[in-house]
C-alpha positions as CSV (number, residue, x, y, z in Angstrom):
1,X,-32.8,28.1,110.0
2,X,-29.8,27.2,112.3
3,X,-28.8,30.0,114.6
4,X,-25.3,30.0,116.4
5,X,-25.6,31.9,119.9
6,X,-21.6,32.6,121.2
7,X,-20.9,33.2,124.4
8,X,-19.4,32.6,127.8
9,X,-22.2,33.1,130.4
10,X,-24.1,30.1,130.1
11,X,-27.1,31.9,131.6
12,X,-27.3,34.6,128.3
13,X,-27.0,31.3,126.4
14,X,-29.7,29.5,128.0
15,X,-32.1,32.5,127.8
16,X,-31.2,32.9,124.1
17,X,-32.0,29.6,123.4
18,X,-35.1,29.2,124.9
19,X,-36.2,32.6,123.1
20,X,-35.0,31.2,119.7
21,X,-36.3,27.9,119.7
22,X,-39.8,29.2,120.2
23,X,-39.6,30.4,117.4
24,X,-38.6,27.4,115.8
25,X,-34.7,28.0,115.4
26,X,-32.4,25.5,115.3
27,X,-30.0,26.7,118.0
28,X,-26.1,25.6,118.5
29,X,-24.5,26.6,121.3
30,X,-20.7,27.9,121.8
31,X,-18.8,29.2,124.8
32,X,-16.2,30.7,123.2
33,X,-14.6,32.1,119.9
34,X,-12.6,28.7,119.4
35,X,-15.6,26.6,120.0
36,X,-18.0,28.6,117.4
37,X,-14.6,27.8,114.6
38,X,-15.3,24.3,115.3
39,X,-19.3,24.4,115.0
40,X,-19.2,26.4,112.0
41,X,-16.8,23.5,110.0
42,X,-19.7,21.3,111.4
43,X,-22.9,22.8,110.6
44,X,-24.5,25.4,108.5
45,X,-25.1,28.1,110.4
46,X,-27.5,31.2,108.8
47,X,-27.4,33.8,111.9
48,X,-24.4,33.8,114.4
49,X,-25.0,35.6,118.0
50,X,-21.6,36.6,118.8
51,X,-20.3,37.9,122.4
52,X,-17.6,40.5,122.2
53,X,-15.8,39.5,125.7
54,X,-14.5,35.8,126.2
55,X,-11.9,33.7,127.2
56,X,-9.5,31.7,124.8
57,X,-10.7,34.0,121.5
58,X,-12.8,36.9,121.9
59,X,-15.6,37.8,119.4
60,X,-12.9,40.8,118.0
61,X,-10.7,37.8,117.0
62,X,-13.3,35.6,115.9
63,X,-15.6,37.4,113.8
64,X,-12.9,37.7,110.7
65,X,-12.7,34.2,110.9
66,X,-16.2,32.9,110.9
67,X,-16.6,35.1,107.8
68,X,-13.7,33.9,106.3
69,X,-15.4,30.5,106.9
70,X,-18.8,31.8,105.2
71,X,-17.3,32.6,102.2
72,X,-18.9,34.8,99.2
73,X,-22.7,33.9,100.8
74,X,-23.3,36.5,103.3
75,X,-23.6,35.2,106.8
76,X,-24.6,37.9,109.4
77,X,-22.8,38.4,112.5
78,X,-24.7,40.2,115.3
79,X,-22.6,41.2,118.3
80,X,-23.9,40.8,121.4
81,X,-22.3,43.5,123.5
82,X,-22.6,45.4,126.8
83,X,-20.3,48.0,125.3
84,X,-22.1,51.6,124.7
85,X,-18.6,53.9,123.3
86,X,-18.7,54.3,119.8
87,X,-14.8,53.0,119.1
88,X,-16.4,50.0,120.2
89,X,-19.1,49.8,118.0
90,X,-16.3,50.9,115.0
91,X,-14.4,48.0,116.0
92,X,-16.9,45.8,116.0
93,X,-18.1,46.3,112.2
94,X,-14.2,46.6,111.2
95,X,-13.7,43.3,112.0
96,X,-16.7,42.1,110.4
97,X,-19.9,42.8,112.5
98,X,-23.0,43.2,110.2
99,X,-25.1,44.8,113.5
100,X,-25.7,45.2,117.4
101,X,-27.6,43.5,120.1
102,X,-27.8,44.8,123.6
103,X,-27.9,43.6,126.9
104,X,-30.6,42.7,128.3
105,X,-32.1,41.1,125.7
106,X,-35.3,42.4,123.8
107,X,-37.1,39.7,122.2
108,X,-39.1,41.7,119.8
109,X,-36.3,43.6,118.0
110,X,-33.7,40.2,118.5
111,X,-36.8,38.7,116.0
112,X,-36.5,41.2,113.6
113,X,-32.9,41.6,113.6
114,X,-32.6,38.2,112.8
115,X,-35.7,37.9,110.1
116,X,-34.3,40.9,108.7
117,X,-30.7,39.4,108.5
118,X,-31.8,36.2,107.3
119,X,-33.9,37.3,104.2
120,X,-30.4,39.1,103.2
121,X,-28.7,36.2,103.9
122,X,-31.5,34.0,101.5
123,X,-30.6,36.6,98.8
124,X,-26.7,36.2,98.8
125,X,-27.3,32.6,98.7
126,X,-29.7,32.8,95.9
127,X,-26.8,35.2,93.9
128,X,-24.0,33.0,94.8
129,X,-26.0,30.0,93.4
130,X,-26.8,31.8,90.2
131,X,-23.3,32.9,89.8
132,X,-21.9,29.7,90.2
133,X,-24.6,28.4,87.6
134,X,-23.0,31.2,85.2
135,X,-19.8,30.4,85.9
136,X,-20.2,26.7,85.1
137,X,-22.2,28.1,81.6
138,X,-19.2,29.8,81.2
139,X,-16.8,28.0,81.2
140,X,-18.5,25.4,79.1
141,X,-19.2,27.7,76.1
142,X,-15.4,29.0,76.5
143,X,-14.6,25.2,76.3
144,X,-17.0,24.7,73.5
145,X,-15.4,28.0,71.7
146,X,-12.0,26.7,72.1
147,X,-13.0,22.9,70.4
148,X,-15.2,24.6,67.7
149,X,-12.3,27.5,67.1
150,X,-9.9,25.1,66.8
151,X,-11.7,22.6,64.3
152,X,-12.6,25.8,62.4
153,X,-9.1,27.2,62.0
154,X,-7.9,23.6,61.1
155,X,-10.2,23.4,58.4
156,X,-9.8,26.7,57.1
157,X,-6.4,28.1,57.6
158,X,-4.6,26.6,54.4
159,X,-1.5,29.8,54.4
160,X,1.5,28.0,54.8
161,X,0.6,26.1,51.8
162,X,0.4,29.4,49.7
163,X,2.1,32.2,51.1
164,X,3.9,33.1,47.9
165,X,0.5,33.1,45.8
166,X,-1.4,35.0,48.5
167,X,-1.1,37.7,51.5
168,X,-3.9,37.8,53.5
169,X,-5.3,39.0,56.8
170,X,-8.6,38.1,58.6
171,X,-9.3,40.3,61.8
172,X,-12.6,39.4,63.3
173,X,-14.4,41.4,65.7
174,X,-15.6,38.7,67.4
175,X,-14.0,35.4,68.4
176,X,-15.7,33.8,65.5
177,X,-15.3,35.6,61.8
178,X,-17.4,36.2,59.8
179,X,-15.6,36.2,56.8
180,X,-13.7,33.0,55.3
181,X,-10.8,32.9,52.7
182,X,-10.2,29.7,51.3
183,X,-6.9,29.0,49.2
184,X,-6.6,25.7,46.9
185,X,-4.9,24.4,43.9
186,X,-6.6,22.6,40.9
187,X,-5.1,18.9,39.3
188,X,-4.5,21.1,36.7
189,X,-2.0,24.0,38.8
190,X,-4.9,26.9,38.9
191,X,-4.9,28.8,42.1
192,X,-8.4,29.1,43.5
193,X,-9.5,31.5,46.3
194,X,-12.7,31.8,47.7
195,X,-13.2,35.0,50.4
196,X,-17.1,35.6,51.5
197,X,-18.7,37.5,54.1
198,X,-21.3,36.0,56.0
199,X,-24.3,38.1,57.2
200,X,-23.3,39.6,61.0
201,X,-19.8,38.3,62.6
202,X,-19.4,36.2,65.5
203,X,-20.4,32.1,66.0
204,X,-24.1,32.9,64.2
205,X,-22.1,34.3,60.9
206,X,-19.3,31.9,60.9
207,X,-21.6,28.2,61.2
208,X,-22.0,28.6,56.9
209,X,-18.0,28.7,56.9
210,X,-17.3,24.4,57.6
211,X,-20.0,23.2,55.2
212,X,-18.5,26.0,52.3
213,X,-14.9,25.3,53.0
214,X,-15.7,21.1,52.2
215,X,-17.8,22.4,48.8
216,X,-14.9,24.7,47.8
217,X,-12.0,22.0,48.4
218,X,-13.7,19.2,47.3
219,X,-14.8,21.3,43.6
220,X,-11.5,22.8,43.3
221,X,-9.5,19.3,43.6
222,X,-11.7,18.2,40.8
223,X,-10.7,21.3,38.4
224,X,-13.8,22.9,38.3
225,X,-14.9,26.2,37.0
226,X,-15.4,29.2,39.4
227,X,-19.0,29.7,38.6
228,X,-19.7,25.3,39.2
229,X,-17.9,26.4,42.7
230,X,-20.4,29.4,43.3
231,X,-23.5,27.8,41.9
232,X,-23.0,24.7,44.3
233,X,-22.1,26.7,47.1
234,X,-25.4,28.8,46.4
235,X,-27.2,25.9,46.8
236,X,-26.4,24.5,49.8
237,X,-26.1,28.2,51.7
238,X,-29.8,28.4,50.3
239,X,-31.0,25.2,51.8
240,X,-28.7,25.8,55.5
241,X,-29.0,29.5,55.9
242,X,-32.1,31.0,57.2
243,X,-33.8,34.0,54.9
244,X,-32.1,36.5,56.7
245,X,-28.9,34.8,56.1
246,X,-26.5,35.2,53.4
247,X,-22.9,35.2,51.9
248,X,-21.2,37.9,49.5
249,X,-18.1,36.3,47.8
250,X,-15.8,36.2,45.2
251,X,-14.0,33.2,43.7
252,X,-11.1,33.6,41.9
253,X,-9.2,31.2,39.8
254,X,-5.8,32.1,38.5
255,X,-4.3,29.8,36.0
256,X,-1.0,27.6,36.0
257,X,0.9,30.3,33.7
258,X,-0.4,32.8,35.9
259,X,-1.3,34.9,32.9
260,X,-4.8,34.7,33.4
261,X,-7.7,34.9,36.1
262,X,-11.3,33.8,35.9
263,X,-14.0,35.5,38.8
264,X,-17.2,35.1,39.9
265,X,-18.1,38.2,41.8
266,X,-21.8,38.2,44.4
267,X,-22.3,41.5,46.2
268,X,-18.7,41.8,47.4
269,X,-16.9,45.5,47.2
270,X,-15.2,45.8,43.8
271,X,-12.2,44.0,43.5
272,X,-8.9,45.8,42.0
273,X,-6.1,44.5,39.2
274,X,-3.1,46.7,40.6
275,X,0.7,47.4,39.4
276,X,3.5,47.3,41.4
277,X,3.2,51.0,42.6
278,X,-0.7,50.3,43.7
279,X,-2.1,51.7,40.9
280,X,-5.7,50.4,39.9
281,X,-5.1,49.2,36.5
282,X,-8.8,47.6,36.1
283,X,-11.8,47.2,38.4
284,X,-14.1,44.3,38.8
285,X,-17.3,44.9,39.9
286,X,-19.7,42.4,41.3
287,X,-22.0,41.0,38.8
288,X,-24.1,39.0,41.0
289,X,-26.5,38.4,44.4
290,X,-24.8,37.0,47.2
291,X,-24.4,33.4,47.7
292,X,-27.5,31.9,49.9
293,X,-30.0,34.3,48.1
294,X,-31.4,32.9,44.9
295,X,-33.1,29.4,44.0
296,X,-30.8,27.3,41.9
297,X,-32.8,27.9,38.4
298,X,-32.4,32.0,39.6
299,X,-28.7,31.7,40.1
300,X,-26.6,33.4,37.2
301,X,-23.4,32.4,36.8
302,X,-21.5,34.3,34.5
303,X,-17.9,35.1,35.0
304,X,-15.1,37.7,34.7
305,X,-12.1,37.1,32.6
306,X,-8.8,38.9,32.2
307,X,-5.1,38.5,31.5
308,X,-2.9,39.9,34.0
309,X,1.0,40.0,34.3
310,X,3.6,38.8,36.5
311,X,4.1,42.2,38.6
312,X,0.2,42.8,39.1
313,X,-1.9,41.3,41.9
314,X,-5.5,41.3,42.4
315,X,-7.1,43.1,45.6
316,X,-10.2,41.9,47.3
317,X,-11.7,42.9,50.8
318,X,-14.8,42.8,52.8
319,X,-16.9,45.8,53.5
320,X,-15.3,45.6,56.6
321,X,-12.6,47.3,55.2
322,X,-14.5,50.4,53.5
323,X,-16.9,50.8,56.1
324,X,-14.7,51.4,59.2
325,X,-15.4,54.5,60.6
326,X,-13.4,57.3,62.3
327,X,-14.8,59.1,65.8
328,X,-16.4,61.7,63.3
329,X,-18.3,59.0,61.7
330,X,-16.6,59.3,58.5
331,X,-16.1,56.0,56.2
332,X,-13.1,54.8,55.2
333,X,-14.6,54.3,51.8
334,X,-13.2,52.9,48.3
335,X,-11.0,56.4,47.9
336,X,-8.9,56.1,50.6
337,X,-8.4,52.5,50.1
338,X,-7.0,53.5,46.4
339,X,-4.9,55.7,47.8
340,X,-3.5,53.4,50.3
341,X,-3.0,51.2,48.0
342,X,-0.3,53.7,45.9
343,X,1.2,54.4,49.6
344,X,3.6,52.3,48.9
345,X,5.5,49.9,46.3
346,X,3.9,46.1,46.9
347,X,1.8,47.1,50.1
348,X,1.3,44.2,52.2
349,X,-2.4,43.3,54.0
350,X,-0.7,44.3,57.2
351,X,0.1,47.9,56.1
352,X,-3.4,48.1,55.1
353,X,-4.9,46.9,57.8
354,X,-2.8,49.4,60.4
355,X,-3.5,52.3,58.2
356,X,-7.3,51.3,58.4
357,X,-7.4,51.4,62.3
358,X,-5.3,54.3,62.4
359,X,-8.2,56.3,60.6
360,X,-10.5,54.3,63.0
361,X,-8.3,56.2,65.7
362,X,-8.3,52.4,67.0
363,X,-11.6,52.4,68.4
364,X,-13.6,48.9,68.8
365,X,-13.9,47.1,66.1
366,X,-17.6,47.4,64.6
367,X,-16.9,44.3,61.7
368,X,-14.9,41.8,60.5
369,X,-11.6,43.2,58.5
370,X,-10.6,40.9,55.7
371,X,-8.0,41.7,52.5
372,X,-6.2,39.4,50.5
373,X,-3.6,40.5,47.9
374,X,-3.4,37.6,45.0
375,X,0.1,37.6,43.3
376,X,-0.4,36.8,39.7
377,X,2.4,34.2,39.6
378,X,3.0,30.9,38.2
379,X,2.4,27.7,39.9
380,X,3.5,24.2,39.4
381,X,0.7,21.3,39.3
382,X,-0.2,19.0,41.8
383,X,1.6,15.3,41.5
384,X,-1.6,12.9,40.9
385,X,-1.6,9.4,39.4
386,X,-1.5,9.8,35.8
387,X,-5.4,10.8,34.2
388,X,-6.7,8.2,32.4
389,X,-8.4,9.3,28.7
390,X,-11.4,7.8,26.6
391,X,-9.5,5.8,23.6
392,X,-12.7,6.6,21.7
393,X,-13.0,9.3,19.3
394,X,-15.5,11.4,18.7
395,X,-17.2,14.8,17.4
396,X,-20.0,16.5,18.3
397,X,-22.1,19.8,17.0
398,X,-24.3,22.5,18.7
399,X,-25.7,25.6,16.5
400,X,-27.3,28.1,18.7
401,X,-29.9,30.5,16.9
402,X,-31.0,33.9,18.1
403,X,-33.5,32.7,20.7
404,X,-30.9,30.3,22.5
405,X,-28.5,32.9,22.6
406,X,-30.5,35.4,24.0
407,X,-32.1,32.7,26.8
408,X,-29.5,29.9,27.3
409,X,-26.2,29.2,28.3
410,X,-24.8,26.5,25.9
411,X,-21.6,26.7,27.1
412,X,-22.7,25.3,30.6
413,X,-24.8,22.6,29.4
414,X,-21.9,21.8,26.1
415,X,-18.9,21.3,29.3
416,X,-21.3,18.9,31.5
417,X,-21.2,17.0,28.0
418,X,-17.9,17.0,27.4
419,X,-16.9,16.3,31.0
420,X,-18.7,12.9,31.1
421,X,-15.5,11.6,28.6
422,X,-13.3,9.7,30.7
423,X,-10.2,12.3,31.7
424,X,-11.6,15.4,30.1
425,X,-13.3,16.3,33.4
426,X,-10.1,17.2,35.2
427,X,-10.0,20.3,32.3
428,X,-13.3,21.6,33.5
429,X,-12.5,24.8,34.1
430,X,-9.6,25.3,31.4
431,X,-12.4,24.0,28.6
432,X,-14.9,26.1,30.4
433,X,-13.2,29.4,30.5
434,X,-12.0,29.1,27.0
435,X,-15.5,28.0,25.3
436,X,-16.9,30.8,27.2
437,X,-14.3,33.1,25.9
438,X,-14.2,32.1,22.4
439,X,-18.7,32.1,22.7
440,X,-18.8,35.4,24.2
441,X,-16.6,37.3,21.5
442,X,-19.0,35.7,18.4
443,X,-21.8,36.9,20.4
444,X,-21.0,40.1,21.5
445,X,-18.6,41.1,18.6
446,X,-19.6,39.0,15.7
447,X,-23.2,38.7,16.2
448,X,-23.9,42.3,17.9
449,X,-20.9,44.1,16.7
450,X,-20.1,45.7,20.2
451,X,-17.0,47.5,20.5
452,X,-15.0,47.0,23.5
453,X,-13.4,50.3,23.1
454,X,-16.8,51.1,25.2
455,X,-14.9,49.5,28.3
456,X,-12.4,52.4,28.6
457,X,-15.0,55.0,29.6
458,X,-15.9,56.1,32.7
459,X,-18.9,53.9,33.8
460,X,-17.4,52.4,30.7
461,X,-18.7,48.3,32.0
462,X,-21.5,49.7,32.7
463,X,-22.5,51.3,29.9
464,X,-20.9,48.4,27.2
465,X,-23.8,46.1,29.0
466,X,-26.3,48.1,28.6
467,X,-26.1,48.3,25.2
468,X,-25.7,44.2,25.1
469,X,-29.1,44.1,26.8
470,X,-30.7,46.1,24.0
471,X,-29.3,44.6,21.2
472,X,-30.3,41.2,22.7
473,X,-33.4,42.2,22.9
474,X,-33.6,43.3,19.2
475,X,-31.8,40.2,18.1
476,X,-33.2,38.4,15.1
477,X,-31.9,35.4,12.1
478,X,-28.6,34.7,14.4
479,X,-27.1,31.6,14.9
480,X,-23.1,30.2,16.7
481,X,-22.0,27.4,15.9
482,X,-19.6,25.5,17.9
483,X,-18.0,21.6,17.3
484,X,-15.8,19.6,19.1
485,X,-13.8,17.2,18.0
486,X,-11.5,14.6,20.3
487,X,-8.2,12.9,18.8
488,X,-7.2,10.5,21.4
489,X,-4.0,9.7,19.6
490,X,-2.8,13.2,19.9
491,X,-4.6,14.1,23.0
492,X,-6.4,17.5,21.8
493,X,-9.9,18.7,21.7
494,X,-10.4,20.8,18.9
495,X,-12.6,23.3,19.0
496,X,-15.0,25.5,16.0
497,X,-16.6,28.2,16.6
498,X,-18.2,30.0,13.9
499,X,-20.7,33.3,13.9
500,X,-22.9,34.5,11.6
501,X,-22.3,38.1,12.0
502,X,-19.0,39.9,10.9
503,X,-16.8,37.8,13.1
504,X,-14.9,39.1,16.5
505,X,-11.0,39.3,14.5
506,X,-10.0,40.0,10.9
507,X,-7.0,38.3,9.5
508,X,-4.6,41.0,9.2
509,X,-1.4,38.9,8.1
510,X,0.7,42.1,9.2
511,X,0.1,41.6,12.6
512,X,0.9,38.2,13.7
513,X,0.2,38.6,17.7
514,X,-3.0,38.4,19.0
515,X,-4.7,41.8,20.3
516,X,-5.5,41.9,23.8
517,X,-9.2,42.9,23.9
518,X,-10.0,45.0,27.5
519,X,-7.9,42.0,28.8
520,X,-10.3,39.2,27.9
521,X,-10.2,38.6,24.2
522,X,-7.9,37.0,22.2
523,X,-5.0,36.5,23.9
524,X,-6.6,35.0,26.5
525,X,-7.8,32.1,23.6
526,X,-3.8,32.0,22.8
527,X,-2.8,32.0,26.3
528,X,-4.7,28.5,27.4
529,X,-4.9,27.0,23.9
530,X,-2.1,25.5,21.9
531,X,-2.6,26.6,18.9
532,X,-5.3,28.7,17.2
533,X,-6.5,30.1,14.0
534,X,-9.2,32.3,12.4
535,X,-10.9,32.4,8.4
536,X,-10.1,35.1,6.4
537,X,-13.5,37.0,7.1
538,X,-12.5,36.4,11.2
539,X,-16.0,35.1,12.0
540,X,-14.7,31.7,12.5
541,X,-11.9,30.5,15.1
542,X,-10.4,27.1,15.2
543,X,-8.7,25.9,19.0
544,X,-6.8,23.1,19.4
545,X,-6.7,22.4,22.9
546,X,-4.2,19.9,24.6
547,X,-4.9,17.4,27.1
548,X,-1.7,16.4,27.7
């Protein structure tokens, strides 16, 4: 330890030396307040001795500086003084004095002083060391949170691209979110959106986001159906995540016409079909585990459809939204959302969002806040090279009996089929959504003779699938059969599906329109087909689908 003794009596300065370097101090000498500046820009000095009266700079005058010089690392400075008057002794530690030495000097409390002075002095180097460690940590992880924000909101933010189709807001409550909304548009001019909530918020929540968003545009730019999207993304989510981990989503395709919207909903709040004034004209509840949860031959993928209109959008948020809570602890909730929603004529995310933290009474945000209002528009397709079709004809038959029904999807498997024709597979999800369509009305109509009047009821979904599940169960002698049949000349798939039940539409040659069926029936069939006809008993459709 290096000790700098100041002073101009070069006796004081000899005797302090000597006393110091038995005890095995290094000791520098000064003779004055100028001189001890210049020593202490040459060596590192732990303990300076400092006179109070000398010529050139007194040690008033020189203290400030030789802590100025010292730093943030504490570097005692014990005056060496004569003086006994307390203003003095006030002036002394104004001007930076950390403590008092008289003359004569005693060696015995001169040693402790200084031990005692030194171990402080150990400590505020130890703290400034650490600090600087932290600040150097610190600023690396801001640096990495700025490269890995940045590559995340590159690969993620797709809203000037699709502002009219979509209003949106993401709020995290961390710099990283949590939650993800992905906006893309099929070959084939559907308008896909994909918004999930990872478990937690921050960096930990968000790392799922990057390999999702590359699943989700690459699926998309290939047509494919909502529930290929969600069953691929449950896959790798699985295999990345850890067990704790998850990701409640919904993906949501709207077709070209904007007339219709597929869904595949997995533990996200319910999503809402709304009118111009905000009024819930239909809910969509979730239907499924999150994404990340279940094994790939666990993972259902059945889907929502409905038709919608021109002057309705589709409302989905995170439970971000609904579980705010004010001072009083009290939820926002799904209520109050409704009613926010009927605040005012074509709400915008914004609104929402500032009426949300309003009821917060804007205190810190606890979750990630994430809404996005779908406007059920038209859209044009994307310009690709022209698709390429098989010049091969062919047809093809699948009859499903009672025990298929009940523990298969044929549709799934019948589309991979289909989809392995050259140029059919950029119709995925078109040929998807409207096999499923036309399958699920034989089954549940003309097999089991449901009525979807049932839908209308409170609990109404609810209770129309519960009564499914039973008469599946009791389900005997039944059989759908479905064919396909490609023209290449006239670019069409045509489509048969029979049922050996009492069919899901009698002819009534009165009525020439299709009925809408709880908004996923019939006119959905005429709405993405172009043409399409039923038998006389209505247990039979025929779909001519175009390719063209």
């Amino acid at each position: 330890m290096r000790v700098l003794v100041v002073d101009d009596q070069p006796l004081n300065c000899i005797l302090l030396k000597a006393m110091l370097e038995q005890q095995e101090y290094d000791v520098v000498v000064a003779n004055d307040g100028a001189q001890a500046i210049e020593l202490m820009q040459q060596y590192d000095i732990d303990v300076v001795l400092l006179d109070v009266i000398m010529p050139v700079m007194d040690g008033f005058e020189a203290a400030p500086k030789i802590k100025e010089l010292a730093g943030d690392v504490y570097l005692p400075v014990i005056f060496i003084t004569t003086l006994e008057d307390h203003d003095s002794f006030e002036k002394c530690l104004a001007v930076g004095g950390d403590d008092f030495i008289h003359k004569p000097f005693d060696r015995v409390i001169l040693s402790a002083k200084i031990r005692a002075h030194a171990r402080t002095r150990r400590l505020s180097q130890e703290a400034n060391q650490q600090k600087k460690q932290l600040e150097y940590h610190y600023n690396q992880i801001e640096r990495e949170h700025e490269i890995v924000e940045h590559i995340f909101s590159n690969a993620l933010d797709q809203s000037i691209k699709y502002h009219q189709h979509c209003d949106y807001h993401l709020s995290p409550a961390s710099m990283f979110n949590g939650d993800m909304f992905l906006m893309a548009k099929s070959p084939m001019g559907g308008f896909y959106c994909l918004l999930g909530d990872f478990t937690g918020h921050g960096l930990a929540a968000a790392v799922g986001a990057l390999p999702a968003s590359r699943i989700f545009y690459a699926m998309v730019s290939k047509g494919m159906a909502v529930n290929d999207i969600a069953y691929e993304l449950n896959g790798v989510l699985n295999t990345l995540l850890p067990s704790n981990m998850f990701c409640a989503a919904a993906i949501v395709e709207l077709s070209e016409s904007g007339r219709s919207v597929s869904a595949w909903l997995g533990g996200l709040p319910d999503i809402y079909l709304i009118d111009e004034q905000g009024n819930v004209i239909q809910t969509l509840e979730s239907q499924h585990m999150a994404l990340g949860i279940l094994s790939d031959d666990e993972f259902e993928r059945t889907t929502i459809h409905l038709e919608v209109n021109a002057n309705q959008r589709l409302v989905m948020a995170t439970d971000g939204i609904i579980e705010t809570e004010n001072r009083q602890g009290e939820m926002f909730g799904e209520q109050r959302l409704k009613e926010v929603l009927r605040s005012c004529n074509n709400i915008s995310t914004e609104q929402i969002i500032q009426l949300t933290q309003s009821f917060s009474e804007h205190s810190a945000q606890q979750d990630d806040l994430s809404i996005a209002i779908i406007n059920c528009i038209a859209s044009e397709k994307i310009k690709t090279a022209p698709i390429v079709y098989s010049k091969i004809p062919f047809e093809l038959s699948v009859h499903v009996n009672a025990q298929c029904i009940v523990g298969t999807d044929p549709i799934l498997e019948l589309v991979d089929v289909l989809s392995k024709i050259e140029g059919v597979s950029e119709h995925r999800s078109n040929i998807f959504l409207l096999l499923s369509e036309a399958y699920n009305n034989a089954v549940d109509h003309g097999v089991l003779g449901l009525d979807s009047n049932i839908k209308n009821r409170d609990d109404g979904f609810l209770e129309y699938y519960q009564i499914r599940e039973k008469a599946l169960a009791k389900l005997e002698n039944a059989l759908v059969s479905i064919s396909v049949k490609y023209v290449p000349k006239d670019g069409v798939l045509i489509f048969t599906i029979a049922d050996s039940g009492r069919g899901f539409r009698v002819k009534d040659n009165k009525d020439d329109n299709l009925q809408l069926e709880y908004g996923r029936g019939l006119r959905l069939l005429q709405e993405m087909s172009c043409d399409i006809q039923f038998n006389t008993q209505g247990n039979e459709v025929k779909i001519v689908y175009s390719l063209q």
